[in-house]
SEBAPA-535467 format. One record per atom (N, C-alpha, C): residue number from 1; chain; atom name; x, y, z. Coordinates in steps of 0.02 Angstrom, whole numbers. Layout:
N
NODE    k  c   a       x       y       z
NODE  NUM  A  CA       X       Y       Z
...
//
This chain:
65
NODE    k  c   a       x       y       z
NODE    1  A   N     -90    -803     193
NODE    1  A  CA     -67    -744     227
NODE    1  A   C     -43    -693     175
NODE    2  A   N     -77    -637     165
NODE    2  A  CA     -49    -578     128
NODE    2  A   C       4    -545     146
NODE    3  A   N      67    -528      79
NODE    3  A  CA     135    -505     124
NODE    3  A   C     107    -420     110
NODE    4  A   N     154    -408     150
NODE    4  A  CA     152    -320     161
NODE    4  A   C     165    -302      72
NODE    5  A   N     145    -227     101
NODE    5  A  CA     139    -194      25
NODE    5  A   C     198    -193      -8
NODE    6  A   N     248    -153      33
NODE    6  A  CA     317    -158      24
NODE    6  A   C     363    -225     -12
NODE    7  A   N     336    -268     -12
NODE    7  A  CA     366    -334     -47
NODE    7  A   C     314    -367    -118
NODE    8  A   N     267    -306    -130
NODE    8  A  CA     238    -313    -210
NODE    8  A   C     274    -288    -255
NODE    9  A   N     297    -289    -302
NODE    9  A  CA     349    -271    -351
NODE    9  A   C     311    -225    -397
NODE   10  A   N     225    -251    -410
NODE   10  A  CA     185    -218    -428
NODE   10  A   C     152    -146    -401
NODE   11  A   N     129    -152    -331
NODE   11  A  CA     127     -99    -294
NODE   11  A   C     202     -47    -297
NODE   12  A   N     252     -65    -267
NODE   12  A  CA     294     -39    -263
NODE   12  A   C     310      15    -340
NODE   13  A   N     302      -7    -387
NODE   13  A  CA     308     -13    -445
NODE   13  A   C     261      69    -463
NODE   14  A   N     191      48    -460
NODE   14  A  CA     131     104    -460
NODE   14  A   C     172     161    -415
NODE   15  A   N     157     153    -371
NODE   15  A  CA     178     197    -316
NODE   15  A   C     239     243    -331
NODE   16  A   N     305     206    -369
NODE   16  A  CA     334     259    -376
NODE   16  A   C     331     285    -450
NODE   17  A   N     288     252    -510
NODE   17  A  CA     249     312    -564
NODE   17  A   C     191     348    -533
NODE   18  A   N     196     352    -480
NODE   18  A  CA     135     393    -456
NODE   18  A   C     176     450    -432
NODE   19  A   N     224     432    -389
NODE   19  A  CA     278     492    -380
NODE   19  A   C     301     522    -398
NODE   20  A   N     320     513    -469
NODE   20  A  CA     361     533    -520
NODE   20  A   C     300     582    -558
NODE   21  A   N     249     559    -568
NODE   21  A  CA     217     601    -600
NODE   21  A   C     197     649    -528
NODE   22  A   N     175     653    -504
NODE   22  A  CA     158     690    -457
NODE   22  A   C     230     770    -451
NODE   23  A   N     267     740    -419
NODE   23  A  CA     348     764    -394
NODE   23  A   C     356     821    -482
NODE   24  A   N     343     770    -543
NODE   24  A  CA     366     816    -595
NODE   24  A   C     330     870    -609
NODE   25  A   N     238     855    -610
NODE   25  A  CA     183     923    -591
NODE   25  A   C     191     980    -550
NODE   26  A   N     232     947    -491
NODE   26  A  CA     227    1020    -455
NODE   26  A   C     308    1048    -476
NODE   27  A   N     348    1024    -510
NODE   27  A  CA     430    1025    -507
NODE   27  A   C     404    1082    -581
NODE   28  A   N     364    1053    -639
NODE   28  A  CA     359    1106    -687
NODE   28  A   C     345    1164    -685
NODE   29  A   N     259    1153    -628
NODE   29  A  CA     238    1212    -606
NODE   29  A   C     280    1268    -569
NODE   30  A   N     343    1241    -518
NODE   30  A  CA     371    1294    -476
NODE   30  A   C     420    1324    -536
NODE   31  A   N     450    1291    -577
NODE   31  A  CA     505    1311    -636
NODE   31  A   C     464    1345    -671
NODE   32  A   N     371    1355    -680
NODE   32  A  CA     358    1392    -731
NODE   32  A   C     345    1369    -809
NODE   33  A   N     367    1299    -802
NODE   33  A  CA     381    1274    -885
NODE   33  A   C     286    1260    -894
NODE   34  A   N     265    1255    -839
NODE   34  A  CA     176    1229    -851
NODE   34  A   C     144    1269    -810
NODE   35  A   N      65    1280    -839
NODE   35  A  CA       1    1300    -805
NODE   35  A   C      -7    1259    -739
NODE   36  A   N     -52    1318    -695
NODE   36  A  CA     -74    1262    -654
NODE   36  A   C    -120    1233    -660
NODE   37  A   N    -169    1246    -709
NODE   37  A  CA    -217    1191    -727
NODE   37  A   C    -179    1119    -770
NODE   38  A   N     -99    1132    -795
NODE   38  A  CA    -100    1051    -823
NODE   38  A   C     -49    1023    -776
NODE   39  A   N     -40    1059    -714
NODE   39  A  CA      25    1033    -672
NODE   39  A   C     -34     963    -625
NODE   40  A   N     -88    1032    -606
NODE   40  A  CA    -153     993    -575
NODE   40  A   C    -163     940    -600
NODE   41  A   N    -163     913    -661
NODE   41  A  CA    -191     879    -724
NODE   41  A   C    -151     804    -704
NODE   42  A   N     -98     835    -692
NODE   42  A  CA     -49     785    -707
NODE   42  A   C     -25     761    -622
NODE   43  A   N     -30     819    -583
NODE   43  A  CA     -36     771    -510
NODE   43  A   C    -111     729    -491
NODE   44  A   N    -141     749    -504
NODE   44  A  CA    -217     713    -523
NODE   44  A   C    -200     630    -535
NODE   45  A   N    -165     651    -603
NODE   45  A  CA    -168     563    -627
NODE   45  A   C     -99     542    -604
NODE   46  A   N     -72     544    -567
NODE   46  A  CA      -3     531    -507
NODE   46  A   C     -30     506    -465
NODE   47  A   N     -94     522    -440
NODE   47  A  CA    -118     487    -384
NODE   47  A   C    -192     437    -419
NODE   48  A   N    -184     453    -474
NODE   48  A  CA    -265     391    -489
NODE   48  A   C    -200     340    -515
NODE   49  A   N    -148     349    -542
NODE   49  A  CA     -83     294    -557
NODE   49  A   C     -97     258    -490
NODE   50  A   N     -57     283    -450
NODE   50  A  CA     -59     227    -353
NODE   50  A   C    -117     205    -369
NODE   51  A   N    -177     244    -343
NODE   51  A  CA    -255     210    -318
NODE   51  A   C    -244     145    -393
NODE   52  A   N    -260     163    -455
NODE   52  A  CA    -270      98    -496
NODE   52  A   C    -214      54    -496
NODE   53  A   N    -167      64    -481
NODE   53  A  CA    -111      -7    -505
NODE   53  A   C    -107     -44    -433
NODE   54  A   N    -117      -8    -375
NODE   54  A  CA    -131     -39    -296
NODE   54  A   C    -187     -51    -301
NODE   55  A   N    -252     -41    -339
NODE   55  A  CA    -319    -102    -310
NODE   55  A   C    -316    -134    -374
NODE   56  A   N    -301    -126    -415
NODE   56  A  CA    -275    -196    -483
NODE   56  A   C    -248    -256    -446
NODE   57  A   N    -214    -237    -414
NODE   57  A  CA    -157    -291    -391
NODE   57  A   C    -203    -313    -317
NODE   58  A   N    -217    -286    -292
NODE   58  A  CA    -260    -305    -249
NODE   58  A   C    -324    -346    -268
NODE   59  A   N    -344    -325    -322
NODE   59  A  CA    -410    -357    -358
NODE   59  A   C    -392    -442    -368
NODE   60  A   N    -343    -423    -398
NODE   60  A  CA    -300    -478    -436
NODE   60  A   C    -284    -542    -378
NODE   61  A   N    -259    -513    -326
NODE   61  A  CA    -229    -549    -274
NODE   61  A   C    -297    -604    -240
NODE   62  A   N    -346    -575    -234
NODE   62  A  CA    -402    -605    -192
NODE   62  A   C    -448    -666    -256
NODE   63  A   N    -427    -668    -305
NODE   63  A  CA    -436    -706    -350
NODE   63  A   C    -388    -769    -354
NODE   64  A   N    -314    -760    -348
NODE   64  A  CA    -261    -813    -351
NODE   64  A   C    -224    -828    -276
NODE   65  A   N    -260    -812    -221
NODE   65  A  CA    -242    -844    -158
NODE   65  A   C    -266    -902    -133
//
């Protein structure tokens, strides 16, 4: 039985360097300190962070169950 996402330490984990990068892209961009081509840049890979460290771990999981 697979537990919910919420109780992966790994997921959980991705998810909030995905936030953090995300949250800081648009937090530079509204302050001005960055372009919006590298704010883009950097919420971009905020969300390929989640997608790869949640199907890693997912990959991973269907191998050692």
């Amino acid at each position: 039985m697979e537990k919910p996402w919420y109780k992966s330490k790994t997921k959980v984990g991705g998810i909030l360097i995905g936030i953090s990068l995300i949250t800081g892209g648009a937090g530079y961009y509204l302050t001005g300190e960055t372009t919006s081509t590298d704010a883009i840049l950097q919420i971009l890979t905020g969300l390929g962070a989640i997608l790869t460290i949640t199907g890693i771990r997912d990959a991973i999981g269907q191998y050692f169950d």
